[in-house]
N, C-alpha and C positions, 0 to 999 in steps of 0.2 A: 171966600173960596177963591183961589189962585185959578188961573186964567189955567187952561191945557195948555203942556209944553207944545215948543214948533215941533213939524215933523219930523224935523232930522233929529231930537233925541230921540225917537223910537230907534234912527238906525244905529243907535248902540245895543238895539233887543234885538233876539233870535226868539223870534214866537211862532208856532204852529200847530194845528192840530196831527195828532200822532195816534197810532194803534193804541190802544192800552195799556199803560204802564203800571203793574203792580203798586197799590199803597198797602199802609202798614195794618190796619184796620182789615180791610176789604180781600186783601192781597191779591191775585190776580184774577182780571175777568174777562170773559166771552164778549164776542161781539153781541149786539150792536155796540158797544161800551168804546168807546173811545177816550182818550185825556187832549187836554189844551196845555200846553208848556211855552215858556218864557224864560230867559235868561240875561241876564243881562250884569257889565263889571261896572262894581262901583268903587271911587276913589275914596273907600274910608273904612275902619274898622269892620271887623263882623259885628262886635258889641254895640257899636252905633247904630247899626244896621238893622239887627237885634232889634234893639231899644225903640225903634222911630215903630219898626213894623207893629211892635207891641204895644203902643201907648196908641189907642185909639180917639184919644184928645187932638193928636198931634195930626190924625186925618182932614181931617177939613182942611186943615191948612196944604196938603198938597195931594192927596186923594179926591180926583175927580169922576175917578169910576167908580168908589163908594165911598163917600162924600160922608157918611155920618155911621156909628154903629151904636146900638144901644147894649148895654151890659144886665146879663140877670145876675144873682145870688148862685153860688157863692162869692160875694165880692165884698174884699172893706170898704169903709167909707172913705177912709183916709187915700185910696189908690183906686175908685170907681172907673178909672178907663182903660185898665190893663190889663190884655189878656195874659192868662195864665190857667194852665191845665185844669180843667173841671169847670171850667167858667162855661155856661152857655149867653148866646149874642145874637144879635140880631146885624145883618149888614143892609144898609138901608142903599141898596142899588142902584146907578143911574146911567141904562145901558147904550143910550145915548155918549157917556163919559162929559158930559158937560160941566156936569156937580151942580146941576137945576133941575132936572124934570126925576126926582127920584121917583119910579113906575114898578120898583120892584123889593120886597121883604124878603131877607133868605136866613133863616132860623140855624144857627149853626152852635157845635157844640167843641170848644177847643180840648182835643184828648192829651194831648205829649208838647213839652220841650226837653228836647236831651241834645247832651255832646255829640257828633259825629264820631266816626270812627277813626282816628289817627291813622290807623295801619295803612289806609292807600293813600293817606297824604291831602286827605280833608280834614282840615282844624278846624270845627266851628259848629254850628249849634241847626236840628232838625224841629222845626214845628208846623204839629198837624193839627188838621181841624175838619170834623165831620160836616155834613151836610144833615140838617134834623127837620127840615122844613116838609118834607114827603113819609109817608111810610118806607119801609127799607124794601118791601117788594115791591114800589114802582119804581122810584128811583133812590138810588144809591152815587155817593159823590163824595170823595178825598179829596182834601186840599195840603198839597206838603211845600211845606219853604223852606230850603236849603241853600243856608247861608255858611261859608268856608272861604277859609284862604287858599287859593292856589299854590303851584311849586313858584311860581313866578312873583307871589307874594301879593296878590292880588286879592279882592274879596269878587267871589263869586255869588251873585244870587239868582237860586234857580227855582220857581215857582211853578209847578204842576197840578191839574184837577183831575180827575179820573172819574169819568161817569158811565152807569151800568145802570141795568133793570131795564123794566118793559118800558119806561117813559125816556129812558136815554137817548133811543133815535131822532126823540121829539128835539131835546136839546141839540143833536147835531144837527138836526135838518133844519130848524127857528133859527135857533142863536149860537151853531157851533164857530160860523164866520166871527161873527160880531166876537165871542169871547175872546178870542186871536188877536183880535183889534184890543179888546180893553186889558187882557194880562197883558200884553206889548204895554199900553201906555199906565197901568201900574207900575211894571217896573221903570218906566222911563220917568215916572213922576218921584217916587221916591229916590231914584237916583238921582234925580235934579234935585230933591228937597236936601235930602244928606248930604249931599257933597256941599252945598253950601251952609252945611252946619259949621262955624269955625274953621273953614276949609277942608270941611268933612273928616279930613286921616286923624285917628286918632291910635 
């Protein structure tokens, strides 16, 4: 497991928690419900970008907020670390971000990878992934990644969670700070991973 980036790559992320933002599943919800969002520009490909977030092999090696994930069925054998639509998984959490004291199992179930939509001038590809580890009436929790090129030609990656139900004030009032801190140093990890993939651009 790679060492946490230094602080200053965080300051390439814009992370906060925010009112609740509609997902694609859930679509909008009431308070308590809140989301945690991160963004952050990375110097490479959406496809690359794509590819690192999906091959759950490739975390350990720079994922120190969840540092390992386990794959169920439906999955081949020939490609057992990659998510893709209908895959259910396991993120084996370490909310510290150390990538040592993993303290936390989060059961999840990936629904969608689709293209964006051209028309406003996002090129690049949307994936969502439920939360399955609760009943759906205590807590409810989307996770979407949104990876596209800017007009400036840039790759944007913009990661949001959206959490609702009776258990959701628990998540903001425990761990709403802390989540803020670890999507910031997700994105800030795998930006550091990918760019120095072959000089990341591809």
């Amino acid at each position: 497991m790679a060492s946490p980036p230094p602080k200053q790559l965080y300051d390439t992320v814009k992370a906060s928690r925010i009112p609740p933002l509609p997902t694609p599943h859930w679509g909008s919800q009431r308070s308590p419900a809140f989301t945690v969002r991160a963004t952050t520009t990375i110097n490479a490909s959406p496809d690359l970008v794509l590819s690192t977030l999906l091959d759950t092999s490739s975390w350990p090696r720079w994922n120190n907020f969840v540092p390992r994930a386990t794959l169920k069925l439906p999955i081949s054998a020939s490609d057992s670390g990659r998510l893709r639509a209908g895959v259910v998984f396991t993120e084996h959490v370490d909310m510290r971000g150390k990538g040592k004291n993993t303290i936390v199992k989060m059961k999840l179930l990936m629904t969608s990878l689709d293209d964006l939509n051209e028309d406003d001038g996002r090129k690049g590809f949307r994936v969502v992934w439920l939360g399955k580890g609760y009943p759906d009436w205590a807590l409810r929790s989307e996770r979407v990644h949104e990876i596209f090129r800017n007009e400036e030609g840039e790759t944007i990656y913009d990661v949001y969670e959206t959490f609702s139900g009776p258990l959701g004030w628990a998540v903001r009032v425990f761990v709403g700070e802390t989540l803020v801190k670890r999507f910031a140093q997700w994105d800030g990890e795998l930006k550091e991973y990918v760019e120095g993939m072959d000089g990341g651009k591809g």
